[in-house]
N, C-alpha and C positions, 0 to 999 in steps of 0.2 A: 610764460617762462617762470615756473616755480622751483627755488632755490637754487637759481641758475642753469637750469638743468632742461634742453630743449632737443627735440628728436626732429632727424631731418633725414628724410629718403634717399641712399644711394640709387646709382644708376641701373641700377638690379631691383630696384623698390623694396628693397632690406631697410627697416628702421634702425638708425643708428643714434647711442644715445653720447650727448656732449654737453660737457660745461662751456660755461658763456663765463671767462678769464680778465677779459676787457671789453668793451664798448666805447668807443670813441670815436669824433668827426675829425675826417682829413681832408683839406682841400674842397670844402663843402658837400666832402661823399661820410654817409656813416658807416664803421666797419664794423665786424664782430671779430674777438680772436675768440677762437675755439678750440678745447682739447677733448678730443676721445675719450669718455667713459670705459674702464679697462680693469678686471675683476684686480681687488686687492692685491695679488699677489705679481703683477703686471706694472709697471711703469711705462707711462707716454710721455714724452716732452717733443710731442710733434704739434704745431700751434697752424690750427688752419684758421686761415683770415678770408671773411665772408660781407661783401656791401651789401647792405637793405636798398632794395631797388621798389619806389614808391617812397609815402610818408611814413616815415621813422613812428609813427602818432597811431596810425592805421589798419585797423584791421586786415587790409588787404597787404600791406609791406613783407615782402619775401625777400629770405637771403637768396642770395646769388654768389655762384661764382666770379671772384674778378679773372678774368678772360686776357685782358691787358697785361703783360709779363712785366712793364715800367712801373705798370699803376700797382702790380703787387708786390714789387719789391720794395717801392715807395711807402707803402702803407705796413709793412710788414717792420719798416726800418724804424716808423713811427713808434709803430707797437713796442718796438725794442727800447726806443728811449723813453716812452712814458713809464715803462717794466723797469729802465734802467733809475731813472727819476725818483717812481715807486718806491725802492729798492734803495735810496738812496737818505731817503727820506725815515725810514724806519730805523 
């Protein structure tokens, strides 16, 4: 992950390229928030949140979908207060 910046295969096998916005642990699961790389002239503010499934440490640790609709609300909520925290703090 160089300058936050990591590529991850849609379900079409198109590489897609996204910044890594937050990292953080919930519930003893680690999350990614991620935003879609998007030419200049384009704004995203779509935040897709992704758990490492294996050691966070590991070469073999991949994101995953959270699948869970509880677990991604919950974590997504998270995301928001540590952005809001962040934000608060500055």
């Amino acid at each position: 992950m160089e300058n936050n910046i990591i590529m991850l295969e849609d379900e079409n096998g198109c590489m897609i390229e996204f910044e890594t916005i937050d990292v953080f642990e919930f519930k003893g699961v680690t999350y990614f928030a991620l935003i879609e790389v998007l030419p200049d002239e384009q704004e995203n503010d779509e935040v897709l949140i992704m758990q490492v499934e294996g050691d966070v440490e590991s070469e073999e640790a991949e994101l995953i979908m959270v699948e869970d609709e509880a677990q991604l609300e919950a974590a997504f909520a998270e995301f928001l207060r540590r952005d809001e925290e962040l934000s608060s703090e500055e």
